[in-house]
C-alpha positions as CSV (number, residue, x, y, z in Angstrom):
1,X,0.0,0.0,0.0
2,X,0.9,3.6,-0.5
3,X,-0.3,7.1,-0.2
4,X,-1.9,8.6,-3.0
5,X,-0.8,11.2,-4.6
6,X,-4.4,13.2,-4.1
7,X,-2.8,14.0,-0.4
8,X,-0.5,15.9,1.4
9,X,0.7,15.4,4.4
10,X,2.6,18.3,6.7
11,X,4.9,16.8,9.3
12,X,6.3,19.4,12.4
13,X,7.2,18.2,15.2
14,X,4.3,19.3,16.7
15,X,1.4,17.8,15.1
16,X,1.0,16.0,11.7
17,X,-1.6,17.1,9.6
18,X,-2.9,15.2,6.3
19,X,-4.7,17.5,3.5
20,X,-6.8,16.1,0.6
21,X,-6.2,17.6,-2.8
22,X,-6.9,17.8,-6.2
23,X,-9.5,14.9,-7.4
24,X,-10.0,13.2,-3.8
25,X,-13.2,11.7,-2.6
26,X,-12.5,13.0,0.8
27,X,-12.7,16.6,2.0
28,X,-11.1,17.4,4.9
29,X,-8.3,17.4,7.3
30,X,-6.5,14.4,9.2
31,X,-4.6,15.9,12.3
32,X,-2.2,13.6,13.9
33,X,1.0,13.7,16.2
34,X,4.5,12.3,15.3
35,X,3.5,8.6,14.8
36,X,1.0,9.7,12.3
37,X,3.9,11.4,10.1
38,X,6.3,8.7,10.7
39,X,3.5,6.4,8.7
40,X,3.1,9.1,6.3
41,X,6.6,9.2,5.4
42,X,6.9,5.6,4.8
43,X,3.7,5.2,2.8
44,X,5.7,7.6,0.3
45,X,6.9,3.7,-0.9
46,X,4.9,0.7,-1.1
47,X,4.9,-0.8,2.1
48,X,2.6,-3.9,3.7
49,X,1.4,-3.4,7.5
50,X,4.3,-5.6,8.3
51,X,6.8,-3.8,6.8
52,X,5.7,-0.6,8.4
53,X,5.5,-2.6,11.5
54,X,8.9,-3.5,11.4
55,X,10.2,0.2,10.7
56,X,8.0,1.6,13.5
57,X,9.6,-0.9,15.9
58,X,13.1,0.4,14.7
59,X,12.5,4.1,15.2
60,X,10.5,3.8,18.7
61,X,10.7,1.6,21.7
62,X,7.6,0.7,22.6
63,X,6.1,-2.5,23.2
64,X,5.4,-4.5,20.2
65,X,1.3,-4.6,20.5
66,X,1.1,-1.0,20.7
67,X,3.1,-0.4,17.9
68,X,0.8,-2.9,15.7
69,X,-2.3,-1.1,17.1
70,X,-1.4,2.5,16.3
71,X,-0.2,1.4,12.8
72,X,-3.6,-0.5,12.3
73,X,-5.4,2.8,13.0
74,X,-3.2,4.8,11.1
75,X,-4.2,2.4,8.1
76,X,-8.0,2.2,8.8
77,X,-8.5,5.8,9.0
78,X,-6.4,5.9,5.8
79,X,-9.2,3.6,4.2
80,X,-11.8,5.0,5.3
81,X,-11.0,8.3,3.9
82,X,-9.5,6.7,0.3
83,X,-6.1,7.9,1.1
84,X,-4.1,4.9,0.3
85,X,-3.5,2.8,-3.0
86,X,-3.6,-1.2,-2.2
């Protein structure tokens, strides 16, 4: 899966914030904090949910489950807003 190009996402270490453009179905604004642009950033490449898994794991320390969690709502909310190319 990857982004598509119909959205932008703005990354400060502050908040994350994920903007639809152009020809997208969704209209609207995703706001997230650093995990969300961590995603973001690697869903510039094809990735599966394991592979972003795996980089999550390598960039934080946190426990294993809550990693898989937070990138299994990262990617739901990405579906449910057509924001990702499968």
């Amino acid at each position: 899966m990857k982004l598509k190009d119909e959205f932008i996402a703005y990354v400060t270490k502050e908040q994350t914030l994920l903007v639809a453009a152009g020809n997208a179905s969704f209209h609207g604004l995703v706001r997230g904090n650093e995990t969300l642009g961590a995603i973001l950033e690697l869903l510039k490449e094809d990735r599966s949910e394991e592979e972003l898994v795996q980089e999550m794991r390598r960039k934080y320390e946190a426990p294993e489950n809550v990693i898989e969690n937070d990138v299994r709502k990262v990617i739901d909310t990405l579906r449910q807003i057509g924001a990702l190319d499968e």
